[in-house]
Backbone bond lengths (Angstrom), bond angles and torsions (degrees), N, CA, C in turn:
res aa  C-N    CA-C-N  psi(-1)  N-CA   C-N-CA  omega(-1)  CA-C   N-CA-C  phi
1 X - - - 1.444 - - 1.530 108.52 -
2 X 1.314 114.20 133.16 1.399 106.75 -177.02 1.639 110.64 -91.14
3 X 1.319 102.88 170.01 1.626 109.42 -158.60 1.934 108.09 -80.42
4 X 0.971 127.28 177.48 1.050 115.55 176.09 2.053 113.66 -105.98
5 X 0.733 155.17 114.78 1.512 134.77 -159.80 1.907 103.41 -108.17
6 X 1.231 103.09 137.86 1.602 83.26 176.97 1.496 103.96 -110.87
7 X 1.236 129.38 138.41 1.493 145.11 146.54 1.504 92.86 47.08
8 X 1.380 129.27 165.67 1.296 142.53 160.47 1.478 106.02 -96.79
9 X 1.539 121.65 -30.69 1.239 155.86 171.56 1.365 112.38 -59.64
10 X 1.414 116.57 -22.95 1.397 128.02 -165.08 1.736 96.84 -105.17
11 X 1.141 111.70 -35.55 1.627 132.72 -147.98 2.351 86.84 -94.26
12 X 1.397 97.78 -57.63 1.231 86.25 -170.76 1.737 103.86 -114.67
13 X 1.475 118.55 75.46 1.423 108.48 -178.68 1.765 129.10 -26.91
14 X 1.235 88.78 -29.57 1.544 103.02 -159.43 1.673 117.02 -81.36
15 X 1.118 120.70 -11.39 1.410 144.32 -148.82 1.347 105.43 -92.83
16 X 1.434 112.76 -45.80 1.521 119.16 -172.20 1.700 105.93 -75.19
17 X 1.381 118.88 -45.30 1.386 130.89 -179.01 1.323 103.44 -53.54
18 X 1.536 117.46 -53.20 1.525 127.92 -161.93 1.893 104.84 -65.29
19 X 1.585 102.25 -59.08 1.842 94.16 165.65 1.308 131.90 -59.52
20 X 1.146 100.70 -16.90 2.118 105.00 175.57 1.309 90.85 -82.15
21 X 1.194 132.55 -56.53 1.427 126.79 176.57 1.864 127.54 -31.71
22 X 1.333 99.88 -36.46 1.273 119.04 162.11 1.351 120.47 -76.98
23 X 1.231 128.24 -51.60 1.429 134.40 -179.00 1.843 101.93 -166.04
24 X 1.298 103.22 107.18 1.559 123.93 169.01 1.715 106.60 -50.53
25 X 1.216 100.95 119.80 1.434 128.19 174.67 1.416 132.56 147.77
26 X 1.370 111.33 -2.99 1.656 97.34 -165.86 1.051 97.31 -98.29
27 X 1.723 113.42 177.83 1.094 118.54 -141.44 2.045 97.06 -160.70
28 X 1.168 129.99 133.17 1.246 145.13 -133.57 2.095 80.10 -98.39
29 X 1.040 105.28 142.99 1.917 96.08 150.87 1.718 101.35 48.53
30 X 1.178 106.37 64.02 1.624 115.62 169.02 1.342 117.08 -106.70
31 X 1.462 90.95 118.82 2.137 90.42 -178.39 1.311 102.42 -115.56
32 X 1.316 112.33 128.60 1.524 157.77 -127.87 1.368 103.05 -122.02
33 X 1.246 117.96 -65.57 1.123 109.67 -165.62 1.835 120.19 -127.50
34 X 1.519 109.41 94.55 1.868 105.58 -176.10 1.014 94.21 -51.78
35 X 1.272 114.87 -175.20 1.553 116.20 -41.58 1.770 119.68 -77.83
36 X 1.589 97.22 10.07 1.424 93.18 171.00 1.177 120.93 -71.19
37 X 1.414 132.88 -168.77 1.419 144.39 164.99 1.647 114.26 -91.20
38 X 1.552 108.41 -5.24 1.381 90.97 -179.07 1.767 131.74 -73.22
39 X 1.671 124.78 119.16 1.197 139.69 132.65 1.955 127.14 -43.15
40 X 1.279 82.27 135.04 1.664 86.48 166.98 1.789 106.28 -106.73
41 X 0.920 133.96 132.19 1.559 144.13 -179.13 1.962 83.48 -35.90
42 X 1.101 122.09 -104.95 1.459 122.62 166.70 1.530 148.35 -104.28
43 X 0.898 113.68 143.17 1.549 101.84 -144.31 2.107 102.64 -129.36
44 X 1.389 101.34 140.50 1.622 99.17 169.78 1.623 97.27 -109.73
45 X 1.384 107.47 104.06 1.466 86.18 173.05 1.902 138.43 -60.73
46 X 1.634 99.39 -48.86 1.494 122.29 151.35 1.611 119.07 -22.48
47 X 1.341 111.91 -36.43 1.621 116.55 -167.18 1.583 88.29 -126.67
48 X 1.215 133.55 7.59 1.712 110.88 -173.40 0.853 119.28 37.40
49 X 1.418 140.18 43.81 1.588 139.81 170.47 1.638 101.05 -104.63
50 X 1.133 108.14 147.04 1.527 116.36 -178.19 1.465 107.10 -129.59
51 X 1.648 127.37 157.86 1.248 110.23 157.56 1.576 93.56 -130.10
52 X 1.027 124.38 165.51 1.280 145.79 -134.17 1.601 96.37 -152.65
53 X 0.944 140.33 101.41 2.015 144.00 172.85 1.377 101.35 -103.37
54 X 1.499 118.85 98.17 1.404 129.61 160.38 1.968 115.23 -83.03
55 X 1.608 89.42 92.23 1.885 78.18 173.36 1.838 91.94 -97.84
56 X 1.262 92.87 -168.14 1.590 111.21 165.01 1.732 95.43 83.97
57 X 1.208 127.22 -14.90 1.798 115.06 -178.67 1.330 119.89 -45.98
58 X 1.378 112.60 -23.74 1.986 118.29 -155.62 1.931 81.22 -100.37
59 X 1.167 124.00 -18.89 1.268 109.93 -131.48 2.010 93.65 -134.02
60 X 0.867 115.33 27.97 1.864 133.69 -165.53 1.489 102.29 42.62
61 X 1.076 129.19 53.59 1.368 130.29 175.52 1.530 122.52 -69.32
62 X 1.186 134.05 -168.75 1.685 124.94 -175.90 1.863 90.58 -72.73
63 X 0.903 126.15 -61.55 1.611 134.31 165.65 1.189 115.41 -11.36
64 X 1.811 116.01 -46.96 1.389 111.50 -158.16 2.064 91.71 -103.84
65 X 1.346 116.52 -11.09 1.347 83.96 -164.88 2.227 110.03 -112.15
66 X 1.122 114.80 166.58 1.105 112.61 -163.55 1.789 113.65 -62.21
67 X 1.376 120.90 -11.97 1.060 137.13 170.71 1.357 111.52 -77.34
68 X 0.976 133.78 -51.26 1.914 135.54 177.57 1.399 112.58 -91.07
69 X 1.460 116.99 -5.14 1.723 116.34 149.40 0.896 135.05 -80.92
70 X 1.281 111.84 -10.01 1.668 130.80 -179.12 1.295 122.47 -83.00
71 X 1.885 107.92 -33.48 1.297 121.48 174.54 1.400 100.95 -99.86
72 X 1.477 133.27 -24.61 1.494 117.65 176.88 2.032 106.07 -64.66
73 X 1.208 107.60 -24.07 1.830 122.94 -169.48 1.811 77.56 -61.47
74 X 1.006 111.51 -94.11 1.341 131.96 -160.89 1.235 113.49 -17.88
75 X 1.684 115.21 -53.55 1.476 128.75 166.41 1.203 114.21 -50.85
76 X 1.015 121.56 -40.04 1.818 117.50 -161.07 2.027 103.42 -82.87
77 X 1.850 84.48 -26.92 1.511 80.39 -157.08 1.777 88.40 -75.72
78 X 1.692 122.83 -19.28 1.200 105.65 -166.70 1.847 107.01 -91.77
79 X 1.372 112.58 -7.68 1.581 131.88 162.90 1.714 108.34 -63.38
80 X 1.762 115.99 -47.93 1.095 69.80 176.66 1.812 122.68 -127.34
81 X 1.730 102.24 53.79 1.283 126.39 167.32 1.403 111.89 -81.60
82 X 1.909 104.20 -17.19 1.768 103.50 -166.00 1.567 88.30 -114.01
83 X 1.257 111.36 21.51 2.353 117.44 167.53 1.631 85.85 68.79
84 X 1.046 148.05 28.45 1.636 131.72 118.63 1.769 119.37 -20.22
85 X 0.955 108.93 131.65 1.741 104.66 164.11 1.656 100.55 -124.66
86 X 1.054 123.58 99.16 2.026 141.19 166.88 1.622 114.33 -58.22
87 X 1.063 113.37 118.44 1.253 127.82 177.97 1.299 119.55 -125.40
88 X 1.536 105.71 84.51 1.410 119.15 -157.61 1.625 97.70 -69.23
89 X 0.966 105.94 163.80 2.202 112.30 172.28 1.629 115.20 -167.72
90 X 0.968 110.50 129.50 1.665 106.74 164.43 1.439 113.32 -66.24
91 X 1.262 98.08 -172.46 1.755 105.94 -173.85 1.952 98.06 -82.74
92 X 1.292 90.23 -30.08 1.913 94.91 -174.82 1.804 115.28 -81.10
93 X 1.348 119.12 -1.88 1.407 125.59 164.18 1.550 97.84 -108.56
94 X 1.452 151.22 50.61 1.182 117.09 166.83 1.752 97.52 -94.90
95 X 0.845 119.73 -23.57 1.737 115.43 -164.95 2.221 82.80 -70.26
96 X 1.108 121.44 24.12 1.183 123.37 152.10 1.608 121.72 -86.64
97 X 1.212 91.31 -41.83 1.730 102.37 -170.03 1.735 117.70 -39.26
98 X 1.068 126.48 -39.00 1.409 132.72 -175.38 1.976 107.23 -54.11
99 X 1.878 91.69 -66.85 1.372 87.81 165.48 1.814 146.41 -70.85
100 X 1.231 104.12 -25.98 1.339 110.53 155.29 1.606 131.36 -75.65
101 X 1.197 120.20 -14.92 2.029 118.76 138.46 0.913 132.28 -75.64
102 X 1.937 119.79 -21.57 1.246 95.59 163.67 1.156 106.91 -88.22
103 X 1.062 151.27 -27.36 1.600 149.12 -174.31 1.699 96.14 -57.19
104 X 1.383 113.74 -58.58 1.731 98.84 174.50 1.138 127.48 -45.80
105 X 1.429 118.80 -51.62 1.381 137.43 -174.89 2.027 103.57 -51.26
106 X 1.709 94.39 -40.39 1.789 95.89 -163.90 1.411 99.31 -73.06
107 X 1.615 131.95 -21.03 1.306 111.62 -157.84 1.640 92.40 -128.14
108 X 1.378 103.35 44.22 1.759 122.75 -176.25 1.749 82.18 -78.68
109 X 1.324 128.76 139.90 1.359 138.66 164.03 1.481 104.69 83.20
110 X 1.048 119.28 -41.18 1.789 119.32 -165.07 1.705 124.46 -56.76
111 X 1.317 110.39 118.47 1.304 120.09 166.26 1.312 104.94 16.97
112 X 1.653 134.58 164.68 1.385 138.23 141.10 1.598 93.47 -92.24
């Protein structure tokens, strides 16, 4: 029986307020890509920035085992075939999030 997961939105109240705070638009449970089922934890659609919340690594989570890396690979690689940019994070880097969107957001278009 598979597990039930609630919201990332549900898990970290604070997360969604804190990136609108940065730049108004994102959006909790964004599915990206038909006709699959895949969601990004939060998503700017306007800017294609995604964030991605990997818990469970310390703890054999879908993250840590060779079965839920195989399908997280697949996602990212098909996220960023459709110009997604993934910004994976644990639960213990989110007080990152502010500075790593705007830093995406600033070098949105720019040269390599």
């Amino acid at each position: 029986m598979a597990k039930s997961r609630s919201p990332k939105s549900e898990q970290y109240p604070a997360v969604l307020p804190m990136l609108n705070a940065v730049c108004p638009g994102w959006r909790s449970e964004y599915r990206f890509a038909g006709p699959r089922r895949w969601r990004f934890d939060m998503a700017h659609p306007d800017h294609r920035i995604a964030i991605e919340i990997n818990g469970g690594i310390w703890t054999g989570g879908r993250h840590a085992r060779g079965s839920g890396l195989v399908k997280e690979y697949e996602k990212m690689r098909a996220a960023a075939v459709l110009g997604w940019r993934v910004l994976p994070i644990t639960p213990q880097e989110l007080h990152l999030l502010p500075s790593l969107v705007a830093s995406a957001i600033a070098y949105e278009g720019a040269a390599p």
